[in-house]
Backbone as JSON, one array per atom type, in Angstrom:
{
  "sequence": "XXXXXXXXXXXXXXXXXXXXXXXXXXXXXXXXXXXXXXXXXXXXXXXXXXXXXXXXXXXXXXXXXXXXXXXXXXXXXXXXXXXXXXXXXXXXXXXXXXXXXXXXXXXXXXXXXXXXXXXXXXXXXXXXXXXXXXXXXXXXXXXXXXXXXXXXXXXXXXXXXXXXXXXXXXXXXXXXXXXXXXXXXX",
  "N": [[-19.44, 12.23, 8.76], [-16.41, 12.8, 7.03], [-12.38, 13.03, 6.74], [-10.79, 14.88, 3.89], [-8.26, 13.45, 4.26], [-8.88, 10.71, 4.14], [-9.88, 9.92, 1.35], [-9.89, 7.91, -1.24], [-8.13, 5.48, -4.47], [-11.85, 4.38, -5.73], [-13.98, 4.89, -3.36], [-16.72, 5.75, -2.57], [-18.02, 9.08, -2.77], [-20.78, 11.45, -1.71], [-21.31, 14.29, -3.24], [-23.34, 17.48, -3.83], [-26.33, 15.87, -3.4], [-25.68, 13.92, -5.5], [-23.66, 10.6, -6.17], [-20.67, 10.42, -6.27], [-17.74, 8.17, -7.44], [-14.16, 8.22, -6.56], [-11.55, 8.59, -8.94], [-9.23, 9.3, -9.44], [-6.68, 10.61, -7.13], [-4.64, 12.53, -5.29], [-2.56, 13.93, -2.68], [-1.88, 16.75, -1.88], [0.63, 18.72, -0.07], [2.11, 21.27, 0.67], [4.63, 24.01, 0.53], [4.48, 25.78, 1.75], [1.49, 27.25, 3.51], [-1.99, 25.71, 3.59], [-2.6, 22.12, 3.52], [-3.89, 20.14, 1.08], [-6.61, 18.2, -0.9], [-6.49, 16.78, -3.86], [-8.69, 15.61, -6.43], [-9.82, 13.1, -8.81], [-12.86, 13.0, -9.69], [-15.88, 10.82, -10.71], [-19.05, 10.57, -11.57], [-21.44, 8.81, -10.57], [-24.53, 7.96, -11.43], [-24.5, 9.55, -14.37], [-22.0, 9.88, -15.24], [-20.26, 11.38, -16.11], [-17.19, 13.74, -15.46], [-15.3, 15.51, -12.83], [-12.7, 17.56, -11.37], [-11.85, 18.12, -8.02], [-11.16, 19.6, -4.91], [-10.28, 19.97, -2.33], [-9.52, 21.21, 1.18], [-8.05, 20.24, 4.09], [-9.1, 20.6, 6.35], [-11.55, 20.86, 5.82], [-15.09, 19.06, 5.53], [-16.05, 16.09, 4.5], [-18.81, 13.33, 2.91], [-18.77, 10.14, 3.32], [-19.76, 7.73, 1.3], [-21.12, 4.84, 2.66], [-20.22, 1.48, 0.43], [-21.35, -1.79, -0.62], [-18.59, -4.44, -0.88], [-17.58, -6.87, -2.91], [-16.47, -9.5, -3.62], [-15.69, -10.71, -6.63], [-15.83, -12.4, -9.71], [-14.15, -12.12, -13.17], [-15.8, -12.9, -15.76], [-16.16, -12.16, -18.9], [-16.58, -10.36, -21.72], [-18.1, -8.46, -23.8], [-20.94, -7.52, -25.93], [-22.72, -5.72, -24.0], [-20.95, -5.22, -22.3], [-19.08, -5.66, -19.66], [-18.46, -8.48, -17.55], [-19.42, -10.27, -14.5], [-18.81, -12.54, -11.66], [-20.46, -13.29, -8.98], [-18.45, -14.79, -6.19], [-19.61, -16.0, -3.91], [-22.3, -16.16, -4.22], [-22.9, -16.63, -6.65], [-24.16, -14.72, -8.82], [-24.82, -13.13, -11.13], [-23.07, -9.87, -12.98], [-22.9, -7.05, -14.89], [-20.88, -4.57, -16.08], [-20.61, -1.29, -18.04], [-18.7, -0.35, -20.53], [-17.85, 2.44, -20.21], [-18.1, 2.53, -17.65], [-16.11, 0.57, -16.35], [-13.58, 1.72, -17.48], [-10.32, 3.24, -17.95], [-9.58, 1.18, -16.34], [-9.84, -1.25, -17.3], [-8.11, -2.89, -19.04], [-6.34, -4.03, -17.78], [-7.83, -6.29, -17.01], [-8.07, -9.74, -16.66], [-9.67, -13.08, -17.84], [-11.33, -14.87, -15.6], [-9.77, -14.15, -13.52], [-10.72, -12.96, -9.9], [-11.87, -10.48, -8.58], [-12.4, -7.1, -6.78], [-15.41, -5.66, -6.78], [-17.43, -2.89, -6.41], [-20.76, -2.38, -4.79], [-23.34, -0.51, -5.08], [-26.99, -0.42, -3.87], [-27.56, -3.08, -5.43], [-26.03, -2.28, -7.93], [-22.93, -2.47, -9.92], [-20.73, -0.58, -9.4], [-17.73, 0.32, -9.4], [-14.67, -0.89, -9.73], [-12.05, -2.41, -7.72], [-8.87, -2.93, -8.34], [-6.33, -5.48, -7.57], [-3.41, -3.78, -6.12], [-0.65, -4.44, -7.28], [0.08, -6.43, -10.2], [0.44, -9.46, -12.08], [1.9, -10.05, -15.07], [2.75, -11.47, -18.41], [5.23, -11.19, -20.66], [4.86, -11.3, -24.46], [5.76, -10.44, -26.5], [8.35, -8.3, -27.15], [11.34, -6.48, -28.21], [14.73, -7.58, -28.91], [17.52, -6.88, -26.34], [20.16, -5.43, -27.59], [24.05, -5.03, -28.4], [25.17, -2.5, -26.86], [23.37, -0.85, -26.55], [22.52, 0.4, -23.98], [24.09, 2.36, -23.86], [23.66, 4.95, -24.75], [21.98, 5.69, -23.11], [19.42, 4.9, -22.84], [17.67, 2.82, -21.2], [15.29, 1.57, -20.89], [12.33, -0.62, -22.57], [10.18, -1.22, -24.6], [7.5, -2.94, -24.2], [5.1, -5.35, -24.86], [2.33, -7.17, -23.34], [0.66, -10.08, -22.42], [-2.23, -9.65, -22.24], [-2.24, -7.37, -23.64], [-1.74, -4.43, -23.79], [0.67, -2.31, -23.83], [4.27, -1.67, -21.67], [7.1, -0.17, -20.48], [9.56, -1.51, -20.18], [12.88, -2.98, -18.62], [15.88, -3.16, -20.06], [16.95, -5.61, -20.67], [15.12, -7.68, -20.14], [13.1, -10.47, -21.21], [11.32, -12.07, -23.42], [8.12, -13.73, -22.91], [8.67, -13.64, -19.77], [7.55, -13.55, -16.68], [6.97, -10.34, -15.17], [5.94, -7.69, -12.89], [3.34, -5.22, -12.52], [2.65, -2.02, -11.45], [-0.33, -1.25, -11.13], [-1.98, 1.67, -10.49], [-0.56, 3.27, -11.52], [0.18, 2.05, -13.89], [3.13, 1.46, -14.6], [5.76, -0.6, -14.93], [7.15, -3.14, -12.16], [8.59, -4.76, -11.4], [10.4, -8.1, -11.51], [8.4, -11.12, -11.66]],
  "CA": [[-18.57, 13.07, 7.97], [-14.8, 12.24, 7.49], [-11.83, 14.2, 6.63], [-10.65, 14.69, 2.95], [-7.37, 12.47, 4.2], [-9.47, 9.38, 3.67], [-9.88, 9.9, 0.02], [-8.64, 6.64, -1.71], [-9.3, 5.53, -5.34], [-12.43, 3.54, -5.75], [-14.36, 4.77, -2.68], [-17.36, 7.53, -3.65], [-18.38, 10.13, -1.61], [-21.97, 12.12, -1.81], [-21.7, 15.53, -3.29], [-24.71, 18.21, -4.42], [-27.11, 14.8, -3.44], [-24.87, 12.48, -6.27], [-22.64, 10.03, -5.67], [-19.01, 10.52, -7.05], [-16.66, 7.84, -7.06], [-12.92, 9.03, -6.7], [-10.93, 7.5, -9.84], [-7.58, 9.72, -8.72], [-6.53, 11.52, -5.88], [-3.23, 13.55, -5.13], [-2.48, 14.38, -0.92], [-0.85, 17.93, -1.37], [1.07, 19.3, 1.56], [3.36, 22.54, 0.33], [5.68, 23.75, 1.67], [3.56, 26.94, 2.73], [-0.18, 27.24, 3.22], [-2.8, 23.9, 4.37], [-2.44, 21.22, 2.8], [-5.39, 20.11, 0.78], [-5.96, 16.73, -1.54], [-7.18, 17.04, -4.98], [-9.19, 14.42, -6.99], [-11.09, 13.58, -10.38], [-14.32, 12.3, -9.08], [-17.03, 10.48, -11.63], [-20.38, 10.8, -11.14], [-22.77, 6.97, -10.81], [-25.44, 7.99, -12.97], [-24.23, 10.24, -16.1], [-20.51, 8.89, -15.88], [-19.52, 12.95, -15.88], [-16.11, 13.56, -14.58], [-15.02, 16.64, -12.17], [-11.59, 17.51, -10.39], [-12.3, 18.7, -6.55], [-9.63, 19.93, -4.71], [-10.74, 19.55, -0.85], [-8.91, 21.46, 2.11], [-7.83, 19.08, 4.68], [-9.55, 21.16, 7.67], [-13.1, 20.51, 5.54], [-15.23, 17.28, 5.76], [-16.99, 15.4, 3.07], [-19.46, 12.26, 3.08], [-18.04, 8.71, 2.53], [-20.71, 6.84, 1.15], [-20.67, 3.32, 2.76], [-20.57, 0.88, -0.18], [-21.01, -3.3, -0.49], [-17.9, -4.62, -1.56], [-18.0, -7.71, -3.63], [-15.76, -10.75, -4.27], [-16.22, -11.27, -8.36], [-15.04, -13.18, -10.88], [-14.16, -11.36, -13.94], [-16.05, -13.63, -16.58], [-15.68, -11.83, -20.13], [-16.68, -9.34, -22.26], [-19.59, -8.86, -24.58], [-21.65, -6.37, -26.04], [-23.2, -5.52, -23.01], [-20.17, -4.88, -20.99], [-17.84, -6.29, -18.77], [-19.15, -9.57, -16.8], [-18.69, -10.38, -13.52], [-20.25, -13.12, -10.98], [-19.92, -13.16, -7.34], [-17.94, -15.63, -5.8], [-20.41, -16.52, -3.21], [-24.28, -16.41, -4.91], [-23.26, -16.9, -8.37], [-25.21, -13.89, -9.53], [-23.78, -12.34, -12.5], [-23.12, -8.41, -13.1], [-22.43, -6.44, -15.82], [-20.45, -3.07, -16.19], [-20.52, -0.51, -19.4], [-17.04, 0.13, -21.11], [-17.69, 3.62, -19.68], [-18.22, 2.61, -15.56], [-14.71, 0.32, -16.16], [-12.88, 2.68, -18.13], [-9.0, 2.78, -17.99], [-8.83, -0.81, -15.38], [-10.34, -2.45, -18.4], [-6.49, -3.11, -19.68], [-5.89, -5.14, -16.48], [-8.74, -7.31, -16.53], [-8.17, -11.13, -16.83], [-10.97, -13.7, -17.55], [-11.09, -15.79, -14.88], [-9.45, -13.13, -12.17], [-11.1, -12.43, -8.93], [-11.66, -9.16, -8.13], [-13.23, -6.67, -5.56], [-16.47, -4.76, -7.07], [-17.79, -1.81, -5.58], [-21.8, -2.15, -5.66], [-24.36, 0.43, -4.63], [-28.28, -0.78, -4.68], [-27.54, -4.11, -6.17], [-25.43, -2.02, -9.12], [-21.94, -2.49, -9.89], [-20.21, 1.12, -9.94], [-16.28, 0.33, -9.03], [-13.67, -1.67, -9.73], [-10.88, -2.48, -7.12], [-8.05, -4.02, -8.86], [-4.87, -5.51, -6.59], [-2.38, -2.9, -6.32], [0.17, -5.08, -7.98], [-0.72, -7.43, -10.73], [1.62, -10.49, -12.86], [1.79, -9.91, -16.41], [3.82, -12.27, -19.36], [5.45, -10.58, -21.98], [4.51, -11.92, -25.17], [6.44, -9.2, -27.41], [9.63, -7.69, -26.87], [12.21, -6.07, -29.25], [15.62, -8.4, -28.31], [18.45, -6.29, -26.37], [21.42, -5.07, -28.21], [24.62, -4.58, -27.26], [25.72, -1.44, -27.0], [21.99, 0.09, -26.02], [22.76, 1.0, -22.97], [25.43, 3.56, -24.19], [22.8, 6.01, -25.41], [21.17, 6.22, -21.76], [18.23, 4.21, -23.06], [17.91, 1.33, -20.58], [14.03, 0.96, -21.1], [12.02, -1.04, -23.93], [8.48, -1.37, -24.91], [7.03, -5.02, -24.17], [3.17, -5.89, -24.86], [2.13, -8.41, -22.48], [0.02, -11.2, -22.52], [-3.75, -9.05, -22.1], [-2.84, -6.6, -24.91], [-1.53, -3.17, -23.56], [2.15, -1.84, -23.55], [4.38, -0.99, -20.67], [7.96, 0.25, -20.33], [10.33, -2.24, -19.07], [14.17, -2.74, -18.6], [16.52, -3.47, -21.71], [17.36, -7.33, -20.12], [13.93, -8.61, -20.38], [12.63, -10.97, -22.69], [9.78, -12.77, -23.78], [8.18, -15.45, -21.93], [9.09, -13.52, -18.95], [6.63, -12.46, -16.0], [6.62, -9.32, -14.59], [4.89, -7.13, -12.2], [2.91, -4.08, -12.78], [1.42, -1.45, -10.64], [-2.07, -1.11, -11.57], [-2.48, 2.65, -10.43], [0.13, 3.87, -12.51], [1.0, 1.39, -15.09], [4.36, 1.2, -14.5], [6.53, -2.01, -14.52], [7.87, -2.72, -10.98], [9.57, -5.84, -11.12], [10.1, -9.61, -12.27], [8.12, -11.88, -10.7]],
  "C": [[-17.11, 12.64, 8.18], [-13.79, 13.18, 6.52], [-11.53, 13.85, 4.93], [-9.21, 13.82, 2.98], [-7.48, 11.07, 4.18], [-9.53, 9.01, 2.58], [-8.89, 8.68, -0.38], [-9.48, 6.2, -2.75], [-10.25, 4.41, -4.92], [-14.05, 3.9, -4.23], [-15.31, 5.81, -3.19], [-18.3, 7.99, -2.26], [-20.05, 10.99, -2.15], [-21.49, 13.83, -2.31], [-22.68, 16.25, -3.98], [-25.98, 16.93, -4.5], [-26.76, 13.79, -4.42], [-24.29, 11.95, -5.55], [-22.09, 9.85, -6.79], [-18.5, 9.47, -6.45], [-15.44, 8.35, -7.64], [-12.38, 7.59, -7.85], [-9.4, 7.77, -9.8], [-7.71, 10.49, -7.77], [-4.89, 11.8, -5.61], [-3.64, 13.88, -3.45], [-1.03, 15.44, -1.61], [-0.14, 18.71, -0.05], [2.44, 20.07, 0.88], [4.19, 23.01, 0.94], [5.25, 25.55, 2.52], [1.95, 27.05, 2.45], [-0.84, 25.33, 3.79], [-2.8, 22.87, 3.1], [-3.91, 20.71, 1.99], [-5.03, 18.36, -0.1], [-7.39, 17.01, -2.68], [-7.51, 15.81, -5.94], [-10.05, 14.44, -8.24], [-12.21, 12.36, -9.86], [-15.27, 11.91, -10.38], [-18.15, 10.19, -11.21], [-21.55, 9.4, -11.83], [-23.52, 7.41, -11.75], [-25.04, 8.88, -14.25], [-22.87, 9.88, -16.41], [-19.76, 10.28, -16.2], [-18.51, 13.25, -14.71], [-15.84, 14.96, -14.09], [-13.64, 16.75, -11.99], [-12.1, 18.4, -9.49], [-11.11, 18.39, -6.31], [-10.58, 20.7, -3.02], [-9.66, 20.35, 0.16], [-8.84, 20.42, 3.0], [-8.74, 19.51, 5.94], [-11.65, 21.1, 7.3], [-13.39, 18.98, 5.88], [-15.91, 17.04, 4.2], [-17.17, 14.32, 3.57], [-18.62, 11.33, 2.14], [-18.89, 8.17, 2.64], [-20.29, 5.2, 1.8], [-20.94, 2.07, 1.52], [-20.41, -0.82, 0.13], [-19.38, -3.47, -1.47], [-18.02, -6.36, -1.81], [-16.86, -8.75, -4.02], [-16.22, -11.12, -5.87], [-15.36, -11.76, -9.12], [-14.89, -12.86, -12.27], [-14.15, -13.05, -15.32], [-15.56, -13.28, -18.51], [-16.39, -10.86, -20.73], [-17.3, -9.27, -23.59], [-20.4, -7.7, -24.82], [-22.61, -5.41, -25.12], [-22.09, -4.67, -21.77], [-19.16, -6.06, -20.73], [-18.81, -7.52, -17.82], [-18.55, -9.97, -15.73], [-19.67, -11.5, -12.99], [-19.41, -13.32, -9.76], [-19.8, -14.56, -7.57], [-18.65, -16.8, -5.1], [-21.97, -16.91, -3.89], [-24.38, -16.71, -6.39], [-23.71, -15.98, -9.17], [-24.07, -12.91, -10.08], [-24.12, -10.76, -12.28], [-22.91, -7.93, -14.35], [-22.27, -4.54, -15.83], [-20.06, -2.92, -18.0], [-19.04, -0.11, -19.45], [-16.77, 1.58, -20.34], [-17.12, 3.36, -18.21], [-16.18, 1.43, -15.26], [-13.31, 0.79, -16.38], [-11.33, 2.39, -18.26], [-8.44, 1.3, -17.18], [-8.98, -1.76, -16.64], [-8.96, -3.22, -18.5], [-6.16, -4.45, -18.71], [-6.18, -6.01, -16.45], [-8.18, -9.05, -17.79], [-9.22, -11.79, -17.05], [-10.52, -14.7, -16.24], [-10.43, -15.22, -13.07], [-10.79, -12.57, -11.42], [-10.56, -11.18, -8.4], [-12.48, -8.21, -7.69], [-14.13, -5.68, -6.59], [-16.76, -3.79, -6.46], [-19.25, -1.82, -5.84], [-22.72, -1.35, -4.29], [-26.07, -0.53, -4.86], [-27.8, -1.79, -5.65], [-27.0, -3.88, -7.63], [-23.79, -2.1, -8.58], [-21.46, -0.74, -10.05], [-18.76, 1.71, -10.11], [-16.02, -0.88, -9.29], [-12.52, -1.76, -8.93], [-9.9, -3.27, -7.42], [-6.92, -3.93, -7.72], [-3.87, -4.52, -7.28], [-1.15, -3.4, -7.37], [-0.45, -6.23, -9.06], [0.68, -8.11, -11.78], [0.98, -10.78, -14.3], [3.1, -10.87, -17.2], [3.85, -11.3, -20.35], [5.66, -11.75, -23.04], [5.35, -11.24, -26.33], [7.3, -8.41, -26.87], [10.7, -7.15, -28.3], [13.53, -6.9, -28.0], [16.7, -7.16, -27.9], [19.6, -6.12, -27.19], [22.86, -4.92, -27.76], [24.97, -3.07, -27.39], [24.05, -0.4, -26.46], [22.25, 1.08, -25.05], [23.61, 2.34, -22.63], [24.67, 4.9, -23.9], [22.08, 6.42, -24.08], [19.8, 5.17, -21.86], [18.11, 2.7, -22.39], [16.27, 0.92, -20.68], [13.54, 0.24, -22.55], [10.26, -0.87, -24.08], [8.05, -2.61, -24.59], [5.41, -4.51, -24.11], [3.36, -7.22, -24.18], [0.99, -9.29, -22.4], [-1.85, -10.73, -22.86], [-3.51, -8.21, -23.24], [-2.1, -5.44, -24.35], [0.28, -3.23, -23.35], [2.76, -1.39, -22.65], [6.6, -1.16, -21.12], [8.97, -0.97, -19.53], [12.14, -2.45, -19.38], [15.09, -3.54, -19.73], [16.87, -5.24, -21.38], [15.82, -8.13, -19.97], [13.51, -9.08, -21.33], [11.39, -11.23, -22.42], [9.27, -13.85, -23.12], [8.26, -15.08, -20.35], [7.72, -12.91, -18.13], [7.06, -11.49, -15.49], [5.51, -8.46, -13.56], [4.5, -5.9, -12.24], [2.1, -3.31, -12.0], [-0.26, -0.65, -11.48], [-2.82, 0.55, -11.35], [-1.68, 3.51, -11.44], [0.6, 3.46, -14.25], [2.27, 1.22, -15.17], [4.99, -0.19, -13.88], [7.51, -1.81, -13.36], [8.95, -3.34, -10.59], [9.81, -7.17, -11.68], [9.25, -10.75, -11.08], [8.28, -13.08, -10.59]]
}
């Protein structure tokens, strides 16, 4: 048994005999009363999502899972494709079990699986990840007047993120992967 201050995404815990993996988690600590840590948990077989909201002085089961070196091959009516690094042996995850990481995924990127019983069930993407912007609206001058120092940029995989009025095109960047938010140039 381990405390609910372990909670981290990607890891899945046993509750009512399922296994939930955590896809967010929040560490509350108020400024009166116990602190607790609240999470939206998805459930391995039906893909049904919860929020639990854990006291810190309770326990809960941390399932031990394999974690997996994979190679994010491509994408196909079937799913998402993956093949370990080491044995070669291919995987495949449903649009559902990858859900919002999808956006992230590279072909050709190595990246950590989460598998139960010889199934894939998680995705661990690097906290940080290096994106090209491919699309930009060009700065102006005078932008900056208005307060508006952010822009829109689409980047090289397809999805949109917020970045600072001096960036162009062509340019990498770095993005955190739990939030989506642009962090830096890389």
């Amino acid at each position: 048994m381990a405390s609910p201050n372990e909670i981290k995404k990607g890891i899945v815990v046993r509750k009512d005999g399922d296994l939930w993996v955590v896809t967010e988690f929040q560490h509350i600590n108020p400024g009166k009363g116990a602190a607790f840590v609240r999470a939206r948990i998805k459930n391995v077989k039906n893909a049904r999502s919860l929020e639990m909201t854990w006291k810190v002085s309770e326990t809960i089961e941390i399932v031990e899972m394999q974690r997996r070196n994979m190679q994010y091959l491509y994408k196909d009516d079937t799913g998402y494709n993956f093949m370990d690094s080491a044995t070669y042996d291919q995987m495949s995850m449903s649009e559902q079990d990858v859900g919002d990481q999808a956006k992230y995924l590279k072909e050709g990127m190595t990246i950590v699986v989460v598998v139960y019983e010889d199934k894939p069930i998680a995705l661990q993407l690097p906290k940080k990840m290096n994106f090209t912007i491919i699309e930009t609206m060009p700065a102006v001058k005078g932008d900056t007047v208005s307060g508006n120092v952010t822009k829109e940029a689409k980047v090289d995989v397809g999805f949109t993120v917020q970045v600072p009025i001096f960036m162009k095109e062509g340019e990498e960047i770095v993005v955190n992967t739990e939030t989506g938010d642009y962090v830096e140039r890389a």
